[in-house]
C-alpha positions in Angstrom: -10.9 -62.8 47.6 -9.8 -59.2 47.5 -6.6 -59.1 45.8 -3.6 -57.8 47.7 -2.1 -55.1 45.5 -4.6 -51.9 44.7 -1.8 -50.6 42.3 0.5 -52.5 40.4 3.6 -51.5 37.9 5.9 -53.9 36.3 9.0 -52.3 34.1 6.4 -48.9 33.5 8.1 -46.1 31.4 6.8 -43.3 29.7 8.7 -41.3 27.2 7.4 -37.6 25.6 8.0 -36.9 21.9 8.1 -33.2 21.1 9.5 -33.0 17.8 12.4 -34.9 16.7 13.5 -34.6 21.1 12.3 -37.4 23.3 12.1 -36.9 27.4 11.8 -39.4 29.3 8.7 -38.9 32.3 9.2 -42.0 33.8 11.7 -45.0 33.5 11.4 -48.9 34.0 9.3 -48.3 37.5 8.0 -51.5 39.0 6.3 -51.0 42.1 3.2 -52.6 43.9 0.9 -50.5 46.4 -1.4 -52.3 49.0 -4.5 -51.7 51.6 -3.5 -50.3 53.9 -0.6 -48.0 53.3 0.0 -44.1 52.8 2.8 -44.4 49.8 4.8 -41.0 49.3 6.8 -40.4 46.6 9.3 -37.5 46.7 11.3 -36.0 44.7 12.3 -32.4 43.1 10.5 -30.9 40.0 10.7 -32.9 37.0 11.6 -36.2 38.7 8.6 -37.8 37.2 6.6 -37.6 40.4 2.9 -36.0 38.8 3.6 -38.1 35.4 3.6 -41.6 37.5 0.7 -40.4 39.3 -1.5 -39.5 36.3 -0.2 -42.5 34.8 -2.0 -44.8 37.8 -5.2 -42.9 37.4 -4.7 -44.6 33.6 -4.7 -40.9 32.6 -1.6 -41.6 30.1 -0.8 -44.6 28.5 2.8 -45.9 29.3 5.4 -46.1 26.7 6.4 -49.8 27.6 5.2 -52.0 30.5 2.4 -53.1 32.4 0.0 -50.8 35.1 -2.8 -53.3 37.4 -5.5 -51.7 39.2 -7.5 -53.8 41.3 -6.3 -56.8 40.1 -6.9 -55.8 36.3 -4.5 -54.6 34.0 -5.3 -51.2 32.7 -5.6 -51.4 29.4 -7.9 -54.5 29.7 -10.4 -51.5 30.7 -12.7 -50.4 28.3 -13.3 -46.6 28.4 -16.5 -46.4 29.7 -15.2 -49.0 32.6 -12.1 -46.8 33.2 -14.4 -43.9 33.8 -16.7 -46.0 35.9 -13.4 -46.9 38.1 -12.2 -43.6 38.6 -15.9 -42.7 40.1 -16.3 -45.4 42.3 -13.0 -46.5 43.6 -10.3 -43.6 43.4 -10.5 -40.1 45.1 -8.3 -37.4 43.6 -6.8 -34.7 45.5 -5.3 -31.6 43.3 -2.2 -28.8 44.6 -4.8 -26.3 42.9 -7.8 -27.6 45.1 -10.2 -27.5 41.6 -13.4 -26.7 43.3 -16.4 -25.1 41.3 -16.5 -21.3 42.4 -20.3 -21.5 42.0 -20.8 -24.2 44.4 -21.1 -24.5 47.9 -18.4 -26.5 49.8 -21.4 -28.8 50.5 -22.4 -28.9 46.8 -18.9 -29.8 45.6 -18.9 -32.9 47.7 -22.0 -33.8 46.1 -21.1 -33.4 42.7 -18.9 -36.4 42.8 -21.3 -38.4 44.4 -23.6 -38.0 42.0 -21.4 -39.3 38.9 -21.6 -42.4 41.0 -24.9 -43.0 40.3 -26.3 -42.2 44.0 -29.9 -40.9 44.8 -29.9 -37.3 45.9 -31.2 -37.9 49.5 -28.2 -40.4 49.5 -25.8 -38.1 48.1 -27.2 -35.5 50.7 -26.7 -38.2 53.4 -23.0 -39.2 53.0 -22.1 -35.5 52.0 -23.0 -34.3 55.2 -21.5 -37.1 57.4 -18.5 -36.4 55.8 -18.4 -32.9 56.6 -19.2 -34.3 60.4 -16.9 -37.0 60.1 -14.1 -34.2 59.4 -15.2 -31.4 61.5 -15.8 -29.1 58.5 -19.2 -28.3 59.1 -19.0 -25.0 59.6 -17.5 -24.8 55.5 -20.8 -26.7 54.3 -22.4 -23.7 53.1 -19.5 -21.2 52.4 -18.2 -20.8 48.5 -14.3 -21.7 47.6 -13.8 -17.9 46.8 -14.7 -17.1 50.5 -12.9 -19.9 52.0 -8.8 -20.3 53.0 -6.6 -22.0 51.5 -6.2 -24.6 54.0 -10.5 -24.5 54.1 -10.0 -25.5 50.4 -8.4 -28.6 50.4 -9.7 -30.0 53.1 -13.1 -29.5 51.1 -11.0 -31.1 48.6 -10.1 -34.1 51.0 -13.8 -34.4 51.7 -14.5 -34.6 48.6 -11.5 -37.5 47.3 -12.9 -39.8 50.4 -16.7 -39.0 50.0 -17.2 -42.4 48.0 -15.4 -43.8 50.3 -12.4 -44.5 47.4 -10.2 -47.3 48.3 -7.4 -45.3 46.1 -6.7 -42.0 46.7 -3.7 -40.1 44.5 -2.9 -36.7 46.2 -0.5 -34.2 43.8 1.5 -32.4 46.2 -1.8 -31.8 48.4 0.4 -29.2 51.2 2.1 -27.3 48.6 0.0 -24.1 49.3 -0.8 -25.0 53.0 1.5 -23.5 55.9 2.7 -26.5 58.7 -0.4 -26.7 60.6 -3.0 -26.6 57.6 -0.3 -29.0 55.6 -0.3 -31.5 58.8 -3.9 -31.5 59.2 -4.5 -32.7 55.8 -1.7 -35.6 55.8 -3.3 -36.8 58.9 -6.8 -37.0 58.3 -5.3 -38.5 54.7 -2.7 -41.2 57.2 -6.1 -42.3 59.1 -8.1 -43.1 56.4 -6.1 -45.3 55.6 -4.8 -47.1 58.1 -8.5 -46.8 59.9 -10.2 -48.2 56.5 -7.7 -50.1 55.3 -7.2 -48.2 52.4 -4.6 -46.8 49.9 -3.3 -43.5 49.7 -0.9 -42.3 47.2 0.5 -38.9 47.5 3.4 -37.2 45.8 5.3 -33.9 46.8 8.2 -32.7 47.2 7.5 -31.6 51.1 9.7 -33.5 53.3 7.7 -32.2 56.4 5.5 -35.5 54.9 7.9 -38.2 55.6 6.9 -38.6 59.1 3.6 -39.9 58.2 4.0 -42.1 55.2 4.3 -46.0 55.3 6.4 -46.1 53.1 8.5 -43.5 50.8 9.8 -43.6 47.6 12.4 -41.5 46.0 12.3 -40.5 41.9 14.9 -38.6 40.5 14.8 -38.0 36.7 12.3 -40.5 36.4 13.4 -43.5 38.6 13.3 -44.5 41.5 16.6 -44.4 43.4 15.5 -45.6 46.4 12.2 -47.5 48.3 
């Protein structure tokens, strides 16, 4: 039976040592995330927003309580599994795009699917319905230092969904988009997962995005003051 809750916190905080000064990310956040929903979390600079986030993609460690993905706790993960995890299941989606200047829009899809241990006619395959799927055809072939920043990212979007993740985490993924190329994005990013049943985590501090979230979630200085 496929478990209800993708992502799972119970009393998570995570605290930064620098020195003899501790500062605290994130603070007693319990929280549980299921198929299905496009979870936003907003909240100003420094409320904590990109530390939870990198702290579901078991990118961190938390300081004190407990993170589930899929049913299993986090550190019940062994590295290599982790790794395996992030490959398969979950789709990341960066404010800085992070494509490979050297590659083709095209390419940069099929990088990912190729840590996932895919054939290259398969990888070929899904890279290019993708691109269909999305209308971005036209972007296949051109190289990130050609393309728009709107072009980037969704590239970028192709490229978190391409496995066809059932957990996407998006970090502030319209900051350098204007409306239209900002709403584009959170829609194609709403459908997948409502139309896949899927989960889609996405933090920012763009209220133009509260529209098409599920559900939102407030942080301020690392808690949450309101869900």
């Amino acid at each position: 039976m496929k478990d209800k809750n993708i992502v799972s916190l119970q009393s998570v905080s995570k605290t930064y040592k620098i020195n003899a000064h501790s500062s605290v990310g994130v603070k007693d956040i319990t929280l549980n995330v299921s198929h299905g929903e496009l979870v936003l979390f907003l909240g100003p600079s420094g409320s904590g927003k990109t530390t939870l986030l990198t702290l579901i993609a078991g990118l961190l460690k938390p300081s004190e309580g407990i993170i589930s993905l899929f049913g299993k706790t986090i550190d019940s993960f062994t590295v290599s599994e982790l790794q395996k995890l992030r490959a398969e299941k979950i789709g990341f989606i960066f404010q800085t795009f992070l494509l490979i200047d050297s590659l083709t829009a095209l390419q940069n899809v099929e990088l990912v699917l190729r840590f996932a241990s895919k054939s290259k006619r398969e990888v070929r395959r899904i890279a290019e319905n993708i691109f269909r799927e999305l209308n971005i055809e036209y972007l296949a072939n051109k190289l990130p230092t050609t393309m728009s920043q709107g072009e980037k990212q969704r590239v970028a979007v192709a490229r978190a969904i391409a496995n066809n993740a059932d957990l996407i985490l998006a970090d502030e993924p319209t900051a350098s988009l204007d409306t239209e190329n900002g709403s584009i994005i959170i829609e194609w990013l709403n459908t997948y997962a409502k139309a896949n049943n899927k989960c889609v985590i996405v933090v920012s501090h763009d209220l133009r995005l509260k529209e098409y979230a599920h559900r939102i979630i407030y942080l301020e200085d690392g808690r949450i003051i309101n869900a």
